[in-house]
MINUVEX-628093 format. One record per residue (C-alpha): x, y, z; residue in one letter. Coordinates in steps of 0.5 Angstrom, whole numbers, plus 500, padded with zeros to 3 digits. Example, Ala and Ser with C-alpha at 12.3 -4.5 7.8 and 13.67 -1.06 7.14 Angstrom:
! residues 2
525491516A 527498514S 
//
This chain:
! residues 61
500500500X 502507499X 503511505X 503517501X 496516498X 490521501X 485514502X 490510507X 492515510X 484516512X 484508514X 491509518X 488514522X 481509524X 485504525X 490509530X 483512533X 479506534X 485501537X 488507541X 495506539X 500508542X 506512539X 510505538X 504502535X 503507530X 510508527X 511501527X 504501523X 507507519X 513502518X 509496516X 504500510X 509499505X 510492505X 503491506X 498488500X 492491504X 489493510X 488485513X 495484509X 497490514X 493487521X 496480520X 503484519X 502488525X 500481530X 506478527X 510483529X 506484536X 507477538X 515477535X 516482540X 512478546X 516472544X 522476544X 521479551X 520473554X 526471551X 530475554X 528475561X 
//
């Protein structure tokens, strides 16, 4: 998807209003816009990357 495009940026912003993402959670959202096919396609990214990090976390301690 294009970041740069007026309509995914409307729906980035929904998805920021409508789960409350916090600063880290928008840029890693930011992040994964570009190599994401479509909004689902973003959202399965997202959970992947969220349960990467709690695995990793848990890794770690």
């Amino acid at each position: 998807m294009n970041i740069n495009d007026k309509s995914v940026l409307e729906m980035l912003n929904k998805l920021i209003v409508i789960n409350r993402l916090n600063n880290s959670q928008i840029l890693q959202m930011v992040n994964l816009v570009s190599i994401s096919n479509d909004i689902n396609d973003l959202k399965d990214n997202l959970k992947w990357e969220n349960s990467k990090s709690f695995h990793q976390n848990i890794l770690n301690k």
